[in-house]
VEXKE-846698 format. One record per residue (C-alpha): x negated, y, z negated. Coordinates in steps of 0.05 Angstrom, whole numbers. Example, Ala and Ser with C-alpha at 12.3 -4.5 7.8 and 13.67 -1.06 7.14 Angstrom:
// VEXKE-846698
> -246; -90; -156
> -273; -21; -143
END
This chain:
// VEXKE-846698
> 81; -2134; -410
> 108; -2068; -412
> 175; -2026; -410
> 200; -1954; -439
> 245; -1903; -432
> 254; -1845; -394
> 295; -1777; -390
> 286; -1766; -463
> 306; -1691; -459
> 291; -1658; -521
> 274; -1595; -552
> 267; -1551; -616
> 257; -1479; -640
> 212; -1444; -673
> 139; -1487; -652
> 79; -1463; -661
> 59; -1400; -621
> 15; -1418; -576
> -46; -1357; -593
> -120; -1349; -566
> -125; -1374; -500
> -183; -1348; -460
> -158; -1289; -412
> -161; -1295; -342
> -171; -1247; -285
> -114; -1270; -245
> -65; -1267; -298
> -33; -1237; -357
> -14; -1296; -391
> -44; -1291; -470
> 0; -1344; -504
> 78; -1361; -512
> 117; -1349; -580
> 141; -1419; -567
> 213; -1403; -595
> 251; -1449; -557
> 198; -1520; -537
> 234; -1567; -500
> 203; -1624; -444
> 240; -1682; -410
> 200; -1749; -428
> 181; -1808; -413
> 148; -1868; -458
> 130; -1938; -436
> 100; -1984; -484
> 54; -2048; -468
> 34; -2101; -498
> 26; -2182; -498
> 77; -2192; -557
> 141; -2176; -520
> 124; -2236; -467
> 177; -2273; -500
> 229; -2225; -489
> 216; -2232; -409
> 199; -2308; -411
> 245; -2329; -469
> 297; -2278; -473
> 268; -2265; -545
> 274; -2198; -570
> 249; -2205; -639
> 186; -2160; -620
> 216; -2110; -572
> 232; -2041; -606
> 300; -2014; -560
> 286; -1959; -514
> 356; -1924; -559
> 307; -1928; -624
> 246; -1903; -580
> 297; -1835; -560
> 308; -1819; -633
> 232; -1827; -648
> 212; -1774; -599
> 266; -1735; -630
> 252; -1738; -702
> 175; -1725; -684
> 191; -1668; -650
> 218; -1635; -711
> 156; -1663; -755
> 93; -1635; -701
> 63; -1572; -720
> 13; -1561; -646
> 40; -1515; -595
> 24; -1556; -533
> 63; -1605; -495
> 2; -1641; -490
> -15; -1635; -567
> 59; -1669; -575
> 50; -1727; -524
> -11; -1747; -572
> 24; -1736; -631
> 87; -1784; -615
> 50; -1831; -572
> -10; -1840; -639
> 61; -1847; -682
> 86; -1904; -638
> 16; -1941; -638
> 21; -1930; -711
> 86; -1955; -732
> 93; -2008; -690
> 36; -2067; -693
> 67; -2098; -629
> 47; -2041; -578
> -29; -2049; -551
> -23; -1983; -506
> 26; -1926; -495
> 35; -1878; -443
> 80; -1817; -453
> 86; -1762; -397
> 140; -1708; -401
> 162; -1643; -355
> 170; -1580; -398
> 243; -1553; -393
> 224; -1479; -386
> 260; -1424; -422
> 266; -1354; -393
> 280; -1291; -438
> 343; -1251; -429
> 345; -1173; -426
> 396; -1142; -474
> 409; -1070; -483
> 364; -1039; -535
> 340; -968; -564
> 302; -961; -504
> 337; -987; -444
> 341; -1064; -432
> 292; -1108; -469
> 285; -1182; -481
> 330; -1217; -527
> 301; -1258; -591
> 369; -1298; -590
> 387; -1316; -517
> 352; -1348; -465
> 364; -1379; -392
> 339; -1445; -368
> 292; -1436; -310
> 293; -1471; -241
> 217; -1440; -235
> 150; -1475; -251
> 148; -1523; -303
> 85; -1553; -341
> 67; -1632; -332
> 28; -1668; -384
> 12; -1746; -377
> -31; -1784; -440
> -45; -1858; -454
> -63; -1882; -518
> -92; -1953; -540
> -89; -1982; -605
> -163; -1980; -632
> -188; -2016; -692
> -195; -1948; -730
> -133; -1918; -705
> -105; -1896; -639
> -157; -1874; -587
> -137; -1821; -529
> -153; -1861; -457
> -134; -1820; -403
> -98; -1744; -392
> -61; -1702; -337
> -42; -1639; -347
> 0; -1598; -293
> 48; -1546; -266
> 95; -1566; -217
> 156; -1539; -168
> 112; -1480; -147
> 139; -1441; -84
> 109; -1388; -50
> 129; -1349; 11
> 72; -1298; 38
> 109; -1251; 93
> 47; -1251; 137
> -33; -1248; 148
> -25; -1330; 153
> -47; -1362; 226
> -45; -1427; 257
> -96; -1433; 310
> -146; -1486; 337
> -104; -1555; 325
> -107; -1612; 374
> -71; -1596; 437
> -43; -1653; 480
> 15; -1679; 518
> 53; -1689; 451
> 30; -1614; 429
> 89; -1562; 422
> 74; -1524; 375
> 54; -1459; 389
> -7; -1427; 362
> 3; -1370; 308
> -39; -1310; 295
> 3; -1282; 243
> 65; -1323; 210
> 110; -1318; 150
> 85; -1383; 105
> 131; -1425; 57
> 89; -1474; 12
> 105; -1514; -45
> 61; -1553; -87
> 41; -1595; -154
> -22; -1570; -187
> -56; -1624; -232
> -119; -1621; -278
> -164; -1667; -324
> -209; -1640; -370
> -278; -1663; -374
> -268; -1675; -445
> -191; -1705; -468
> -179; -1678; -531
> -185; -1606; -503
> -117; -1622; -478
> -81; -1618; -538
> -84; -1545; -548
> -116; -1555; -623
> -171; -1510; -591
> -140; -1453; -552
> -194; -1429; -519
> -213; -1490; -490
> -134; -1503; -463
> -120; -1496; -401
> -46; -1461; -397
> 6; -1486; -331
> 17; -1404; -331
> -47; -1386; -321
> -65; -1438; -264
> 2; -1417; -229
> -19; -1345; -223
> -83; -1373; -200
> -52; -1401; -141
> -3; -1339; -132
> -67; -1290; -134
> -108; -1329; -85
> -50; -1333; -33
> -35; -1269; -35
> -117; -1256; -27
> -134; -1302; 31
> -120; -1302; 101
> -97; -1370; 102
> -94; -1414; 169
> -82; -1480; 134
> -41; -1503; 68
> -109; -1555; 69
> -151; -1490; 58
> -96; -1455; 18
> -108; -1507; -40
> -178; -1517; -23
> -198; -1450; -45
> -147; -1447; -106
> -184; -1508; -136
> -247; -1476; -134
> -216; -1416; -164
> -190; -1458; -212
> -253; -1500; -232
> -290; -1434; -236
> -241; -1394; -283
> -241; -1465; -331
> -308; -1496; -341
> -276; -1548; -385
> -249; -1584; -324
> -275; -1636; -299
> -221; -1642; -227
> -169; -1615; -195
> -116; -1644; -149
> -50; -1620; -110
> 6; -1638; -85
> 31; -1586; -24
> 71; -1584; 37
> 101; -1531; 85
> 173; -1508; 79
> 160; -1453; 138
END
């Protein structure tokens, strides 16, 4: 038995900076101040005790997904990480441990992404400390599911992830040597302009190198984005299967902690 709550936008200033993440080749991303932390969420709770509320209409067990909102709130303020990871275990571990009724949890949340603003300055423009912009860009993902272990709550399963990528190369892309029939008319492409979008997701070999607590085991959404930026821009690329294809392997390569790496793609051309 299960049910949550979702769009649980929230944020707060002032986290943790996020500081000593492993440089990359294919990117200059070293850490985020973490001024402004904000993620859309989502939290569904399971367990056998609130049968009675969907057999009996008894809701003597069942904590209301309006009390659930104001949890992830207030735990917002209280968690001291710097991941959006490191915060889905902290509130989801909360739940499991205020409420005796929930067996399992499974929180996932969308970072709302921030963008810094130039304002004049002594020398020229430069970004403000005050005002930022709400991005349309890339976001980070982060999925976790807790159970409720006998010594405490244990950390089952993780996806971490950066989606709404989209990437236009202006050519050195081809499509050449599909299946040609009566149905074909499509022509073949030596040299195109390519539009792709696509979801990059990741699991680490080890869970708890998800939250962050270790930076130089965490695997940043900025740094996997450039990843895939770098590698387009690098390869002469005749299929979007190929495109992602070789950005995973950069991917596992550049982060030994991972144990996969999946996608989510399609062509916008």
């Amino acid at each position: 038995m299960n049910y949550g709550k979702e769009k649980i936008k929230v944020y707060r200033t002032y986290a943790t900076p996020l500081e000593g993440v492993e440089p990359i080749p294919e990117s200059s991303f070293e850490g985020r101040p973490n001024t402004l932390f904000g993620m859309d969420l989502r939290v569904q709770v399971e367990g056998e005790a609130f049968l009675a509320s969907f057999s009996e209409g008894d809701n003597s067990m069942v904590v209301a997904t309006d009390s659930m909102k104001n949890f992830v709130q207030r735990h917002l303020g209280d968690y001291q990480g710097a991941t959006l990871e490191g915060f889905l275990e902290f509130v989801g571990a909360a739940l499991l441990e205020t409420y005796d009724q929930m067996e399992s949890v499974s929180v996932s949340a969308t970072e709302i992404p921030f963008e810094e603003r130039p304002v004049p300055g002594d020398d020229g423009f430069e970004a403000s400390e005050l005002v930022f912009g709400v991005s349309d860009g890339e976001a980070a993902y982060g999925e976790l599911s807790l159970d409720a272990g006998e010594d405490g709550p244990v950390l089952d399963d993780q996806l971490s992830g950066v989606t709404d990528i989209e990437l236009v190369k202006v050519k050195d892309n081809s499509f050449t040597g599909f299946v040609q029939d009566e149905y074909t008319t499509l022509p073949e492409r030596e040299n195109r302009t390519l539009y792709v979008a696509m979801d990059i997701f990741w699991q680490y070999a080890d869970p708890e190198a998800a939250l962050g607590e270790e930076p130089d085991r965490y695997v940043p959404a900025e740094q996997v984005r450039d990843i895939a930026q770098v590698v387009f821009d690098e390869l002469d690329v005749n299929s979007i299967q190929d495109l992602i294809y070789r950005i995973g392997l950069r991917v596992l390569e550049r982060f030994e902690g991972l144990e996969s790496v999946s996608f989510e793609a399609n062509n916008r051309t």
